[in-house]
N, C-alpha and C positions, 0 to 999 in steps of 0.2 A: 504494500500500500504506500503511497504519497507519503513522502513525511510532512506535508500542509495538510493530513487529512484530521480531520477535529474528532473522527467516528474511533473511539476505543477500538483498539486489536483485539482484544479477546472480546467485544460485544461483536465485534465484525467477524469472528471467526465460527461466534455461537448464529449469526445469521446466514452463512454460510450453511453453515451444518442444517440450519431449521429448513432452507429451500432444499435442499438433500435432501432429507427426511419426508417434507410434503410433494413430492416430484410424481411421484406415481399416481397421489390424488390429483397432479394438474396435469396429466397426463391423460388421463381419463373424464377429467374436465372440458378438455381441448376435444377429444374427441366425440363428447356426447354434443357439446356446440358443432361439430362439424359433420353429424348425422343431420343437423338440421338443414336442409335445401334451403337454404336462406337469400333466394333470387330476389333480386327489385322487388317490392308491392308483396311477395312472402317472408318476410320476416318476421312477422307477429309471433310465430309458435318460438321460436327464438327468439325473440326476446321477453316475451313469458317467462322462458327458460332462464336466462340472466335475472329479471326481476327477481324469483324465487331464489338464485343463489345471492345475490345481495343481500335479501330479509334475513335470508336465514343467518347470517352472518348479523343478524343485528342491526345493520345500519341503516338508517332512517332513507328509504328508498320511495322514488316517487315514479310516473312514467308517462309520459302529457305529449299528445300532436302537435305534430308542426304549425306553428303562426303563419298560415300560408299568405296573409294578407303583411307583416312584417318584412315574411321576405322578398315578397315580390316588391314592398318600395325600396329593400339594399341593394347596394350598385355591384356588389358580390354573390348573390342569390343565386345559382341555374335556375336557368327558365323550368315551369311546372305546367307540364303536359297531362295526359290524362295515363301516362305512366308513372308519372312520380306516384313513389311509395306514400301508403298512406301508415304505414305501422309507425307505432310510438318511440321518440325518443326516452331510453332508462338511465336513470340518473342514483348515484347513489353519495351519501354524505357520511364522514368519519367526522365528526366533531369532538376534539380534545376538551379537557376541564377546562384548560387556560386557552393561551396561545404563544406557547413558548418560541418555536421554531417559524418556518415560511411553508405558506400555503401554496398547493400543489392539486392540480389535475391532472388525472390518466384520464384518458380516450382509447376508444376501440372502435372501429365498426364490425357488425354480422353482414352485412348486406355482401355478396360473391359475386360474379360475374357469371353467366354460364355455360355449362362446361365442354359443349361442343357434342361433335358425334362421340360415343359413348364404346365404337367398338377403338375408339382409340385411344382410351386408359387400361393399364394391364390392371386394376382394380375398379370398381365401382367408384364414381366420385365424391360420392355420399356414401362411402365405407370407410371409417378410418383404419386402413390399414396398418401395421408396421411390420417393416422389414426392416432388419437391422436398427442403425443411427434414427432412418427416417421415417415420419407421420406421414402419409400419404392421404390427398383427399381434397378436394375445392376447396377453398377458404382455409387449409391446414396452415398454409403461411400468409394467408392474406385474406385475414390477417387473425385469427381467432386460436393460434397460440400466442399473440402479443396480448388478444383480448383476455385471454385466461391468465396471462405473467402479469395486468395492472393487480389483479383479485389476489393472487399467490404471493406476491410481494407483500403483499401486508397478513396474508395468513401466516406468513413466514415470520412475521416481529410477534404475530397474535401467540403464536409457540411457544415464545421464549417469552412471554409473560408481558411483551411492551405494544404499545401503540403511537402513530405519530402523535408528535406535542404540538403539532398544525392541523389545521381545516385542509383535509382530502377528499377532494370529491370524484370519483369514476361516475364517465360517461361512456353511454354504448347508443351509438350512434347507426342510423341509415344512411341510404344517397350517398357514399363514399367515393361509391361507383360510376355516378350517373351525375351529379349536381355540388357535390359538396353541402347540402342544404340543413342536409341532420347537425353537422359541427356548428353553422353558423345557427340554424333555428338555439342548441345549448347558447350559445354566446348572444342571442338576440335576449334572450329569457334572462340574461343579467350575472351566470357563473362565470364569475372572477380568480384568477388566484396571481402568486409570484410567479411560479414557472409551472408550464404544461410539460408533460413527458407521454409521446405516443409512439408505442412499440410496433412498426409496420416493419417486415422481412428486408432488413438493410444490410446485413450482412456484419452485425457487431460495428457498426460504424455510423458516424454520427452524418446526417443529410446539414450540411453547410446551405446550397443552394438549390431552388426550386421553382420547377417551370408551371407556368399558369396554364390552365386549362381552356380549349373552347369546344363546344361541339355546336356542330350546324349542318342542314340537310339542303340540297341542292334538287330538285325538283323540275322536270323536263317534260313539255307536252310535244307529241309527235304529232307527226298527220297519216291516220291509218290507212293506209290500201292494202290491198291483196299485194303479195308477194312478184307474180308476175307483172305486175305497172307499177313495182318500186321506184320506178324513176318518178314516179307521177308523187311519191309520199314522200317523208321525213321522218327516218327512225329516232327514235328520243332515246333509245340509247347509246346509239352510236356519238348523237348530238353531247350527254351527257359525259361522254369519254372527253369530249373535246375542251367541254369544263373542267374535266379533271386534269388535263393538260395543261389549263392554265394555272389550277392550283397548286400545283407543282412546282407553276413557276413565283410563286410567293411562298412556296419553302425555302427554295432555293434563295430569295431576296434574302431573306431571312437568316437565314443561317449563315450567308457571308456577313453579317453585322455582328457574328458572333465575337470578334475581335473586340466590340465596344463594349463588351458586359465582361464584369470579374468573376470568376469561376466558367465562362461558358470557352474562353479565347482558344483552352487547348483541344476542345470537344470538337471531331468530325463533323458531326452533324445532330445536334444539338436541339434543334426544333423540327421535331417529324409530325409529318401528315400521315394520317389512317384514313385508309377509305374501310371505314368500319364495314358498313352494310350497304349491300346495293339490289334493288327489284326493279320491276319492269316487265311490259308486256303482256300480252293476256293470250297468245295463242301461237305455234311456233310456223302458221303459214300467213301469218298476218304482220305487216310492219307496225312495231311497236307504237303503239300512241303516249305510250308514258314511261318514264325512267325513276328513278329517285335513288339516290345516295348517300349515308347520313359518315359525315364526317367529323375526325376530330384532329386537334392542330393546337401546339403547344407554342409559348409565347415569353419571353425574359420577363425577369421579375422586372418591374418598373414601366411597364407596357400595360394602359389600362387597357383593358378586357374591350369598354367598347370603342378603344379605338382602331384594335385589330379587329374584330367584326367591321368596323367600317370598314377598312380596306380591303376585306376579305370580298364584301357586295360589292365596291368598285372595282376592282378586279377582273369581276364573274360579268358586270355590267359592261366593261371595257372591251371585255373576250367576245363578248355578245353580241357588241354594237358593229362588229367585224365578222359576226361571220351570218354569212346568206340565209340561211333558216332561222339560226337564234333572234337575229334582229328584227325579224316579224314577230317569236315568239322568246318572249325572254326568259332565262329562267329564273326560279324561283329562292331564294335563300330566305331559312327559316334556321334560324338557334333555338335549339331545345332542348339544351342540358346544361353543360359546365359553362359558367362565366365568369371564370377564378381568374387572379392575378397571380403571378409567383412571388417568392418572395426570399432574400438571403436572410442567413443566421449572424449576426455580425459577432466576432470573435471579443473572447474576453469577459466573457459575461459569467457574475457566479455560479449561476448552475450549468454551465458547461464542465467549472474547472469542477466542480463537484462529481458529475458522472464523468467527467475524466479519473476523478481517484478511485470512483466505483468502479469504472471497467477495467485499469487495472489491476486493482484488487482481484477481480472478479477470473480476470483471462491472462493477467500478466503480461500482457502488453499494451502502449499505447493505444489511447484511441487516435484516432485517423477521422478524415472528414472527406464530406465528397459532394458534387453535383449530383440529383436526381431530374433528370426531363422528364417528370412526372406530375400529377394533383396528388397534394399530401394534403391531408387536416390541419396541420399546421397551421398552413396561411393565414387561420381562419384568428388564433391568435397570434401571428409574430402581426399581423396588419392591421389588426382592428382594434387587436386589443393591444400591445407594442411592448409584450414579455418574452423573454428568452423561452421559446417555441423550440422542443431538441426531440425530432425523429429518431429513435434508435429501436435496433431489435433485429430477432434472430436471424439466420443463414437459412434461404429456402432456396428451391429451385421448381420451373417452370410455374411460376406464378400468370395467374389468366391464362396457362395453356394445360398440356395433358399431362398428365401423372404430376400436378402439383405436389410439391411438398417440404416439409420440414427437418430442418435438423435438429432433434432432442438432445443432442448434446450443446451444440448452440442455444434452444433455446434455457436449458438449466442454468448457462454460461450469463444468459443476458437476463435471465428471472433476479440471479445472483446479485449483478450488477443494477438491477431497479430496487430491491431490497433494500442493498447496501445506499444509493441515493436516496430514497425516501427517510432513512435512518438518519442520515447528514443533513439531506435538506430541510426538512422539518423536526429534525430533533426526533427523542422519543419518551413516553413516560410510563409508568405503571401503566396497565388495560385496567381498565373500569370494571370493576365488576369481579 
């Protein structure tokens, strides 16, 4: 351990031992969370499930809708389609006698992405298997063993007889996936603290920088004929390809200005376009009459949200007004999910150097920090609310694609490491009771 670290040796080595000890109950914690098919708009039965394991711990637990009228007036909100999830944000509160230490929020979300064709996981996705090292299973690193190490972290101090000597509150959040809306709906409702700690599959490393999110749908009408007087029509998907040609060429703008942002200079390719999902057409001897595309496209932190949308419709407008079919019929741009900003971790801040002491205690070596071109919860307070926001958490692999999954030895590694920080950052005192 740090010799600046203020956390006793032997109370650090008995918190050690106590996440040892309860490993196998979060082990099996992780996994009954990850039977749960926890898709967009299905989350309820999960987080039911969360609710009950907070009560039962005692802690004053609550679990309240999103303020769908709140979010729609913040300038950080995803847009709320007739997909956005309607399941409950859970919340739970650890209130000490005093307030001796600094107050602290964990975050998770349940909410999964899902999981594809099904003959192409060598287990069930909603089976948590293990083989060896790893947890196997949708959502097993993304992120519902970080969400089970906010809970185990403090089962771990509950052990050995102590509790934080600060206001902790665990939040379990939706829309992680789709909006970012469940983090900001918590942060709209008024939960405050000194530093957030969200445990998302980073690989034992701390996320320095992070990229903002957009998603938006591009929308094509053709002109139907029959197949043999194609000349006579206008295929909208063909026409839609041709948008995507141009959005292509606003990645590409894009990512050559990666030189002007700090953390992004040494990154390849830094801000990527997904052509998520694409439909069209209704019949395979008929020229398409319709296309659509829903895409998503990430952005430097310091780039508000809607002023890349703006340029994303002048653009698709600019493409349009040039070419011979579109400019009769223009296409459509509709945002209808993320509308995040990114955002950096600015270095130096106490509870960095704090789970700096924790994860080496924890793994014995330094922490390390790094870019993420991703939406993290984060954002939601390093920018609104303007607290040292620190991403960290276990080692997985193939997250959002096949045979996801975790590493149990990692994630012990970083349960450790949350433990041991909550210990430091908030102090600790007798448990009540």
């Amino acid at each position: 351990m740090s010799r600046d670290s203020t956390l006793d040796p032997t109370l650090a080595a008995e918190i050690e031992a106590a996440v040892s000890e309860g490993f196998a109950e979060q082990v099996a914690h992780t996994q009954a969370l990850v039977r749960h098919a926890s898709l967009r708009g299905e989350e309820q039965a999960c987080q039911d499930a969360v609710f009950e394991a907070f009560r039962a711990r005692g802690y004053a637990t609550e679990r309240f809708a999103m303020d769908r009228a709140a979010l729609a007036a913040h300038p950080g909100a995803g847009r709320i389609d007739a997909r956005h999830s309607q399941a409950p944000v859970v919340v739970c509160h650890h209130r000490p006698r005093g307030q001796a230490g600094r107050s602290l929020i964990l975050q998770a979300h349940v909410d999964v992405v899902p999981p594809g064709p099904l003959d192409l996981w060598t287990h069930s996705p909603f089976d948590p298997v293990i083989e060896g090292d790893w947890l196997y299973g949708r959502g097993a690193g993304d992120m519902k063993a970080g969400h089970a190490a906010n809970l185990f972290a403090l089962d771990a101090l509950a052990r050995i007889g102590l509790q934080p000597a600060s206001a902790v509150t665990i939040q379990s959040v939706v829309e992680e996936e789709s909006t970012g809306n469940g983090a900001l709906a918590a942060h709209l409702r008024g939960y405050r603290a000194d530093a957030v700690l969200i445990p998302e599959p980073e690989d034992e490393a701390l996320v320095r920088a992070n990229t903002g999110v957009i998603w938006f749908t591009v929308e094509v009408r053709g002109k139907p004929v029959h197949v043999r007087e194609m000349g006579a029509g206008a295929n909208a998907i063909d026409a839609t390809w041709r948008v995507v040609g141009a959005l292509r060429e606003v990645e590409a703008r894009w990512n050559a200005l990666r030189t002007r942002h700090r953390h992004f200079e040494d990154e390849a390719h830094p801000i990527n376009l997904n052509i998520g999902r694409i439909a069209g057409g209704d019949w395979a001897s008929s020229v398409p009459a319709w296309a659509r595309v829903e895409c998503r496209i990430s952005l430097y932190p310091g780039t508000r949200a809607a002023d890349a949308a703006a340029e994303i419709e002048a653009a698709v407008a600019a493409f349009a007004a040039g070419d011979p079919f579109l400019a009769q019929s223009p296409p459509v741009v509709t945002f209808n999910g993320f509308m995040a900003e990114g955002y950096v971790l600015e270095e130096g801040s106490e509870a960095e150097a704090v789970l700096g002491r924790a994860h080496e205690r924890a793994t014995g070596t330094m922490l390390t920090s790094f870019m993420s071109p991703s939406y993290l919860d984060t954002r939601v307070h390093a920018l609104y609310e303007g607290v040292p926001a620190l991403c960290y958490g276990p080692r997985a692999e193939n997250i959002h694609g096949c045979d996801e999954r975790v590493s149990l030895a990692s994630v012990k590694r970083s349960t450790t490491a949350m433990a041991l920080f909550v210990a430091e950052w908030c102090g600790v005192e007798k448990r009540a009771g």
